[in-house]
C-alpha positions in Angstrom: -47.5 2.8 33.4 -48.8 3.2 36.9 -49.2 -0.4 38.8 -52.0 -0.3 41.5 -53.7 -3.0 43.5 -57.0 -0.6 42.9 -58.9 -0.3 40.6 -58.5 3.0 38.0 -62.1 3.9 38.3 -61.5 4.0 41.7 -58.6 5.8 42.3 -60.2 8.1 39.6 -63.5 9.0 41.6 -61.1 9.1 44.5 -59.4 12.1 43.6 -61.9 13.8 42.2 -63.8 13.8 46.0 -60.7 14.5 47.6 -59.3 17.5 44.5 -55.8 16.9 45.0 -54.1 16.4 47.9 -50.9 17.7 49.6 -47.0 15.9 49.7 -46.5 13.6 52.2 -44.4 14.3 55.1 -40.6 14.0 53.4 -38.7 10.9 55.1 -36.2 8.4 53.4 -38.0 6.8 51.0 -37.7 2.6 51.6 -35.8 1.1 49.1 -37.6 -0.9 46.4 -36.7 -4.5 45.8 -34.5 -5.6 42.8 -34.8 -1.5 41.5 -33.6 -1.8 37.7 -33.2 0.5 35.1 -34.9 -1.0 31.9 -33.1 0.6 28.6 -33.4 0.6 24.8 -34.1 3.0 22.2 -35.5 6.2 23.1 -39.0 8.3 22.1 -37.0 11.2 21.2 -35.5 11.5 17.8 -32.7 12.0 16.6 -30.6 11.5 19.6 -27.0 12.2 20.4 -24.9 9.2 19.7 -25.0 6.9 22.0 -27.6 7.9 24.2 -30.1 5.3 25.6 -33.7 5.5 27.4 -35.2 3.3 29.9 -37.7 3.4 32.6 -37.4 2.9 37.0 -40.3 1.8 39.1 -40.4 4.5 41.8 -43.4 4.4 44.2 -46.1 6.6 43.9 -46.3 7.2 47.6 -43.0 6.8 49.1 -44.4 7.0 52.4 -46.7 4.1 51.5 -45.0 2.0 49.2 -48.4 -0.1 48.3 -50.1 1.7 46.6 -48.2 1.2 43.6 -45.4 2.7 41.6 -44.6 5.5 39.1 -42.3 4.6 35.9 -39.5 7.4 35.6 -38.5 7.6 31.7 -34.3 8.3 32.0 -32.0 9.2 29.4 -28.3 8.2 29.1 -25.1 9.2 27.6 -22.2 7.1 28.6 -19.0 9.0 29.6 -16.7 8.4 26.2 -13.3 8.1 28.6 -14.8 4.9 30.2 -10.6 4.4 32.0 -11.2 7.1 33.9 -15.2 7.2 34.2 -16.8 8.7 37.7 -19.9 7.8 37.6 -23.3 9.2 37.1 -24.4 13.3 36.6 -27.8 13.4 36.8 -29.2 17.0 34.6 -32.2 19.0 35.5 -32.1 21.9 32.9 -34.8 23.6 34.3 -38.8 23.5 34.6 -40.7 22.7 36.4 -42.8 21.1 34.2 -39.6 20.8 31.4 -38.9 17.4 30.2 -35.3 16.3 30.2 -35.3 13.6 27.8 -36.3 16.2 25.3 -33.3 18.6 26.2 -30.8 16.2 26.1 -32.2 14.7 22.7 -32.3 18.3 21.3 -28.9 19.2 21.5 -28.1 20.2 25.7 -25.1 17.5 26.1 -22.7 19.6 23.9 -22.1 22.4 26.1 -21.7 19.7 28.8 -18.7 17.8 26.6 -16.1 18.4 28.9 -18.1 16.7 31.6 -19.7 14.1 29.2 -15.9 12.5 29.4 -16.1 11.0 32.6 -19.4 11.1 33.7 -22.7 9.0 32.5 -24.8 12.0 31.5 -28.2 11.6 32.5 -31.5 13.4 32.2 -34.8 12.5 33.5 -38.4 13.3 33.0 -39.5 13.9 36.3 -43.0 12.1 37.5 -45.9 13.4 35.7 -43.6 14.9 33.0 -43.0 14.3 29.7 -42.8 10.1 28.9 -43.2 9.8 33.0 -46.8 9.3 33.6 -47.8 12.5 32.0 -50.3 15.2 33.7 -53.0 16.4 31.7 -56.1 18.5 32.2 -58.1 17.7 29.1 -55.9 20.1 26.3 -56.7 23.2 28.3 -56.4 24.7 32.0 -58.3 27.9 30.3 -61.0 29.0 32.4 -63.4 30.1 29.8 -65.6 32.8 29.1 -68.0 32.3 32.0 -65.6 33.4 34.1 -64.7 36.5 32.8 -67.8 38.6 34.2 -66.4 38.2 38.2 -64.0 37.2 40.2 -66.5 34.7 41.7 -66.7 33.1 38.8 -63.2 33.1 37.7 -62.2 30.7 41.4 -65.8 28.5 40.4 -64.0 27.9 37.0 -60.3 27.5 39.0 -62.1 24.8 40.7 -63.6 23.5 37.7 -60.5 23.5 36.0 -58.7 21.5 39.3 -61.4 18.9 38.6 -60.7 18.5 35.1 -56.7 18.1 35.8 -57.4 15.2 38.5 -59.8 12.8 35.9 -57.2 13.5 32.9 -54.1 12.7 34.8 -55.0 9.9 36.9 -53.5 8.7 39.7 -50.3 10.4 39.8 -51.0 13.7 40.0 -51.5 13.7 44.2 -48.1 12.9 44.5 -46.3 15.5 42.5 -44.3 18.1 43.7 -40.7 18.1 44.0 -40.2 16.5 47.3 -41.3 13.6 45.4 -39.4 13.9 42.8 -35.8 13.8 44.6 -36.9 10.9 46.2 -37.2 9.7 42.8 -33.9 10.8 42.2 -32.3 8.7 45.0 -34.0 5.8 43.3 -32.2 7.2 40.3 -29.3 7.0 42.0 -29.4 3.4 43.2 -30.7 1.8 40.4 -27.6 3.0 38.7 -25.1 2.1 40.9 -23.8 5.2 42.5 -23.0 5.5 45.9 -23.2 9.2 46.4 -25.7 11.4 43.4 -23.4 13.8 41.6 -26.1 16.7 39.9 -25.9 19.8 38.0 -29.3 21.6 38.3 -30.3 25.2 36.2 -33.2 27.4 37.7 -35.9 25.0 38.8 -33.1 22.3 38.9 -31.5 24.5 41.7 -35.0 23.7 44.1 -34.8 20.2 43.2 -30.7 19.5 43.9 -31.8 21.7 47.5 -34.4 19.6 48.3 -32.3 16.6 47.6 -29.7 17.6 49.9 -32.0 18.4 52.7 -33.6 14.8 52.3 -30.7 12.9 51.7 -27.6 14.7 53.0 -25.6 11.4 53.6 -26.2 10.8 49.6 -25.3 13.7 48.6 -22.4 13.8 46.4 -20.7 16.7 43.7 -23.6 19.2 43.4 -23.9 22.7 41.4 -26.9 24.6 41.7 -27.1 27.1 38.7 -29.6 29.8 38.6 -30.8 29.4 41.6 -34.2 30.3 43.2 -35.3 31.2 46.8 -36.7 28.5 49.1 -38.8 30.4 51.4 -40.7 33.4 48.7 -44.5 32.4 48.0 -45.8 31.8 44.6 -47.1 35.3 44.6 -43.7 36.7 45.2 -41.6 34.6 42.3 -44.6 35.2 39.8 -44.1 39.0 40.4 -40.2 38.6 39.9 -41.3 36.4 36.7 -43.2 39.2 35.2 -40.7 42.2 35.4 -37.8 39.9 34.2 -40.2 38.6 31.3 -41.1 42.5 30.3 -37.2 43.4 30.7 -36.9 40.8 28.6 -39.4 41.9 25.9 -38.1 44.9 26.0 -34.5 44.1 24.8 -36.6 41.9 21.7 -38.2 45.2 20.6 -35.0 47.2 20.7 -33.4 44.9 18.5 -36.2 44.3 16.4 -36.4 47.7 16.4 -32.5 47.9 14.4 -33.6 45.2 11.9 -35.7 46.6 8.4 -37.9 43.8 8.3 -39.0 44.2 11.9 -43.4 44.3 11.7 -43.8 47.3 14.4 -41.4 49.4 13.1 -38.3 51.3 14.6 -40.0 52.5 18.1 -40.0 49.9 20.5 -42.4 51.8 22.6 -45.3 51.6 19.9 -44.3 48.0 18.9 -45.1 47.1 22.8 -48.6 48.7 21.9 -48.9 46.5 19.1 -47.9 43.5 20.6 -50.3 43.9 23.8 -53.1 44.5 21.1 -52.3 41.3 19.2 -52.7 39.3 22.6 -55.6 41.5 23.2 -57.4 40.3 19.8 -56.6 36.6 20.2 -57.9 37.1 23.8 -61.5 38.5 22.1 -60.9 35.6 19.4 -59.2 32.4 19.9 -57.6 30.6 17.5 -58.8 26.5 17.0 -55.9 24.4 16.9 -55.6 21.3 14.9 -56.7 19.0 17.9 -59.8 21.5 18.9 -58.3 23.5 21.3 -57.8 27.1 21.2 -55.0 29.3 21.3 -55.6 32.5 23.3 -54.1 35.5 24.1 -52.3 34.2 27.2 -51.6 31.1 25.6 -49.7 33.8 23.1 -48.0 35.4 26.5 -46.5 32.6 27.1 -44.8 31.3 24.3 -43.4 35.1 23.6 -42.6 34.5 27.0 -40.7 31.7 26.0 -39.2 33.1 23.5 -37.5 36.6 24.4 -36.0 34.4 27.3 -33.3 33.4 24.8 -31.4 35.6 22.1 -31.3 32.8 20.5 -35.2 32.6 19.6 -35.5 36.6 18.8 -35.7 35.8 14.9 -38.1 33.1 15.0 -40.4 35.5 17.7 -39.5 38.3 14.7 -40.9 36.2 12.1 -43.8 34.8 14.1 -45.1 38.4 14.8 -44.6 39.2 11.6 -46.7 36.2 10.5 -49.7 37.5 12.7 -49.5 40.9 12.0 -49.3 41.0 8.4 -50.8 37.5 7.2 -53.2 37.7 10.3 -52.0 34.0 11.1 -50.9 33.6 15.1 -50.3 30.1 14.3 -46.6 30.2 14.0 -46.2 32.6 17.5 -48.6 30.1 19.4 -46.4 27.5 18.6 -43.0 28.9 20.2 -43.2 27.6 23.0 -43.7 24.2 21.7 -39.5 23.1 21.1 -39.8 23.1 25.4 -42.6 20.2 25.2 -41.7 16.5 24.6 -41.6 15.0 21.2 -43.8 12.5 20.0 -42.0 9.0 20.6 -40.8 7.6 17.5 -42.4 4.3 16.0 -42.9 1.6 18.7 -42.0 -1.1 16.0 -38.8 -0.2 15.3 -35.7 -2.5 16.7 -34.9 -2.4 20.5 -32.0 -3.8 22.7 -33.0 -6.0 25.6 -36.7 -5.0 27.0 -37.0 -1.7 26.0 -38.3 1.3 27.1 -41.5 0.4 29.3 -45.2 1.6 27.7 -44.7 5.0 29.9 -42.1 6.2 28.0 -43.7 5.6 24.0 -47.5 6.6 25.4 -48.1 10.1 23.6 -47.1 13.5 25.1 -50.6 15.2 25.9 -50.1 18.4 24.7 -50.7 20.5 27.7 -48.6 18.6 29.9 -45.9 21.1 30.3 -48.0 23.5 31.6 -50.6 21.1 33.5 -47.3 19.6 35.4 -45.8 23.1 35.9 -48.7 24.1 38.2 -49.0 21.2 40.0 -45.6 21.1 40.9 -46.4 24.7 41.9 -49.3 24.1 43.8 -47.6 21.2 45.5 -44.9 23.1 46.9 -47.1 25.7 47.9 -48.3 25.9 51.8 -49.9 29.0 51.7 -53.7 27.8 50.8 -55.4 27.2 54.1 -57.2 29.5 56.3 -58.6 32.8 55.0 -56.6 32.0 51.6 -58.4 28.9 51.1 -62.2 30.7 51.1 -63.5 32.8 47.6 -63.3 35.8 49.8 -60.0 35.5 50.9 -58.7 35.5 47.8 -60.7 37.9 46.4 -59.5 40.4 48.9 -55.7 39.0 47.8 -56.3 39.1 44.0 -57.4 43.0 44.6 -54.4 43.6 46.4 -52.0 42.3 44.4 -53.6 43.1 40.4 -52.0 46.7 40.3 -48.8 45.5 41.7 -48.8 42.6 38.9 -50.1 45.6 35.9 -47.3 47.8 37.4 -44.9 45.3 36.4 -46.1 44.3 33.3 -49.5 45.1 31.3 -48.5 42.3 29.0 -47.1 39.6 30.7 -48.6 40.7 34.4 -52.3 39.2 34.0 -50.5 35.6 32.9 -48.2 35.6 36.2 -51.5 36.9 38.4 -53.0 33.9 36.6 -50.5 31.8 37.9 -51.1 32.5 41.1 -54.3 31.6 41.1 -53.8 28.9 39.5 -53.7 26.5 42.9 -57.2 28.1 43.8 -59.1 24.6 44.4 -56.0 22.5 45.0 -55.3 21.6 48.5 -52.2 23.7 50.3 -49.0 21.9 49.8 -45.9 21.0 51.6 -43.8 23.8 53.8 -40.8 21.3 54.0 -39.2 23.4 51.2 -39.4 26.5 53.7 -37.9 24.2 56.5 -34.8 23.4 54.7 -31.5 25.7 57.6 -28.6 23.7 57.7 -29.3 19.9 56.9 -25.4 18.8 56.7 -24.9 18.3 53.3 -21.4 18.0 52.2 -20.6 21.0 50.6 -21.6 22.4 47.0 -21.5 24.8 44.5 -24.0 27.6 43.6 -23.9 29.9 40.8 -25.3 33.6 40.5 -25.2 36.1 37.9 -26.0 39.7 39.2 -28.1 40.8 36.4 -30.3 37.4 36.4 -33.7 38.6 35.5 -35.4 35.5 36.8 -33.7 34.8 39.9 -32.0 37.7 41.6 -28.9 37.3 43.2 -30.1 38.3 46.9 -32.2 34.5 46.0 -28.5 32.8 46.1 -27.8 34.0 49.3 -30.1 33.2 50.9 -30.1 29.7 49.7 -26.3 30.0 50.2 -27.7 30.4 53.6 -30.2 28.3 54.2 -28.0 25.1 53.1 -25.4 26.5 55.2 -22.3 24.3 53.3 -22.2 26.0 50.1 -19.7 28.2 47.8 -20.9 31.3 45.5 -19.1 32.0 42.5 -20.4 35.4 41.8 -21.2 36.4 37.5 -21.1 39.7 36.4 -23.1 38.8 33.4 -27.0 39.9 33.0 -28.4 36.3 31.8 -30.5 33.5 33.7 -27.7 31.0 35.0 -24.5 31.6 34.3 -22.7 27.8 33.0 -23.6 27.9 29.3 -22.4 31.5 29.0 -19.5 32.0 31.3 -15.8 30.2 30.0 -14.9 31.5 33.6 -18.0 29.7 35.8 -17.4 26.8 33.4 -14.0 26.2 34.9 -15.1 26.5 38.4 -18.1 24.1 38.1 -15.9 21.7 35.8 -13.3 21.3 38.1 -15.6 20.9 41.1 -17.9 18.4 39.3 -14.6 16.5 37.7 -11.8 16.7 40.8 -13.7 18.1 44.1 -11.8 21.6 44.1 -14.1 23.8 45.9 -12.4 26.8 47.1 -13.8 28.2 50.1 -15.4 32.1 50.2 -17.0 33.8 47.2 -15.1 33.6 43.4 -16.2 36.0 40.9 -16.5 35.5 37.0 -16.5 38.9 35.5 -19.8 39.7 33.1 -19.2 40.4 29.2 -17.2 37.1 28.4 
């Protein structure tokens, strides 16, 4: 839980003067005192063997250590060849806004095995994630229908909607953003014992391990970057990327629901996109009321399809879900795809505990918008480009009217939900350019990984990064999905070898697609 010499109310009516406000300028962050790592059992269940939570105090301002601190919620698998044991691999398996407690619980350490010999596997909820002081903006960031008749009124409700996010989160929600959150990591790192961090990041994790090395360089240990996004692109920019990979994506769905006899739109794939984009349409005119009393829109139905194509390995469930809707008129089951990416609940807070146990940020309960309310303001926080003419209603109402038929052009289904996206951090102070800063900050060297036919991070994004670290080797996939480790025996061997003996070869390797 947070621990503030000020009051809550305060801090409260504080934020909700001041919106939200932008990261501090990054620095090394001063080391706590006596930093510990508190484990027992964990919130998620069932778990891998072996694997133990805790909580770290981190502060909530590391650039003024006073005001408090932030509990982290951590997750542990001990390396099973404890002879020959190399420390600690922290995970981030994506986000932002993902927790990775919940990854690890559901199943993630398997493919890392090899790995899980002689390293500590270790995941992470990161601040305002998850069983880490989650965000929340009341069980909805929707807008409403009052803001549907203008755009006026859609960036009054924007600001409306940044009001509601700052009294349901509390205290932590200033300081998100993941500048913060590696200097939570290098607390991570100390209150485990490493001397250097060692880190495997996919997609979002790929930002964070960058932003890491630029902070802490001298830190800095074995790191693999998989995935990986650009640094310097503005939200607009990766939102559009977001929607053409998500419609390439829906597209390969249809065509093979399209081979399958119980597939609900038929065997054309161009009429089942019609039918799809009505469904979203109807739940758009008519929400759906959720068990807890909020609704489930049309967007919210984007999304978790969204969530869904993004893995082959979802396709039947989306299959049935749509199914569901269309011919029991129930969108119950397709609103709920995107859930297995939230946090479980914790399990019972009675049950038996080594030591002190978790600490009462890690059983609290999940809200359930968190994943999405942390996801934009890690966003938003990252996001300079609010000040000036972009800050006023007209600016961006001359920016939304430039950029709606690029965002339709992309994707009449999941175009309006990225343009949303955008606009998201209308209300919200600008936040850091560090991120764009980042040429060269002398970390040791490290690995990235790009497959050219990525649809959510294209490869010209790794080398630039490449780039813009300036100490870092590409192995080059020829396969067509986002990040290349789980799928590739061939990038497997180059990032298991750096990760477990240092071999980094210099130039460019290639893994061939198709494996």
């Amino acid at each position: 839980m947070h621990r503030s010499p000020a009051p809550a109310v305060v801090v409260a009516c504080a934020l909700l003067l001041a919106s939200l406000v932008a990261a501090p300028a990054p620095g090394p962050a001063p080391a706590p005192s006596a930093v510990r790592i508190r484990w027992g059992e964990c919130p998620e269940q069932p778990v891998p063997a072996g694997m133990r939570c805790g909580t770290v105090d981190v502060p909530l301002d590391h650039a003024a250590p006073a005001k408090g601190t932030v509990a982290v919620a951590l997750a542990r698998i001990p390396a099973t060849d404890r002879a020959r044991r190399l420390g600690s691999l922290l995970l981030n398996l994506g986000g932002p806004g993902s927790p990775g407690i919940a990854s690890l619980a559901a199943g993630h350490a398997g493919i890392l095995a090899r790995l899980g010999e002689r390293y500590d596997l270790i995941a992470f909820d990161p601040r305002g994630v998850g069983h880490s002081e989650p965000v929340s903006c009341g069980g909805s960031q929707q807008t409403g229908e009052e803001a549907a008749a203008d755009t006026t009124g859609l960036l009054a409700a924007l600001r409306a909607v940044a009001g509601r996010c700052a009294l349901a989160s509390g205290p932590v929600l200033p300081y998100m953003g993941t500048v913060n959150v590696s200097r939570d990591m290098d607390v991570v790192r100390r209150a485990l014992g490493d001397e250097k961090l060692n880190f495997l990041g996919f997609s979002y994790g790929s930002r964070l391990g960058a932003v890491y090395a630029a902070q802490f360089p001298r830190s800095t240990g074995r790191m693999v970057l998989d995935g990986v996004g650009t640094l310097t692109q503005p939200l607009a920019a990766r939102a559009l990327v977001a929607a053409r990979a998500q419609q390439r994506a829906l597209d390969g769905f249809l065509a093979w629901c399209a081979t399958r006899r119980d597939c609900v739109h038929g065997t054309d794939p161009r009429t089942a996109e019609e039918e799809v984009a009505a469904l979203v349409a109807r739940l758009d005119a008519e929400p759906l009321l959720r068990p807890d009393g909020s609704y489930g829109t049309g967007q919210d139905a984007v999304a978790a399809i969204a969530a869904a194509v993004d893995a082959r390995s979802r396709w039947p469930a989306l299959a049935r879900a749509l199914s569901r809707a269309e011919r029991n008129g129930d969108p119950a089951a397709l609103l709920q795809l995107g859930g297995p990416s939230s946090p479980s609940r914790p399990s019972d807070p009675s049950g038996p505990r080594d030591g002190a146990g978790p600490s009462d940020a890690a059983e609290a309960p999940v809200p359930a918008d968190n994943g999405a309310a942390a996801r934009v303001a890690v966003n938003c926080a990252d996001d300079p480009d609010r000040s000036g003419d972009r800050a006023t209603t007209a600016g961006v109402e001359r920016e939304l009217a430039d950029l709606e038929g690029e965002f339709r052009g992309a994707s009449e289904i999941f175009g309006p939900l990225q343009l949303s996206a955008v606009l998201s951090c209308h209300g919200r102070p600008a936040g850091t350019d560090f991120i764009r800063r980042i040429h060269h900050p002398g970390a040791p060297r490290m690995l990235l990984v790009a497959a050219r036919g990525d649809p959510a991070s294209p490869y010209a994004w790794t080398r630039e990064t490449a780039e813009r670290l300036g100490s870092a080797v590409v192995v080059d996939h020829g396969g067509a999905g986002h990040t290349g480790y789980p799928a590739s025996p061939c990038v497997r061997e180059y990032v298991d070898h750096f990760l477990l003996d240092g071999r980094l070869p210099p130039g460019t390797r290639s893994c061939p697609g198709g494996e």
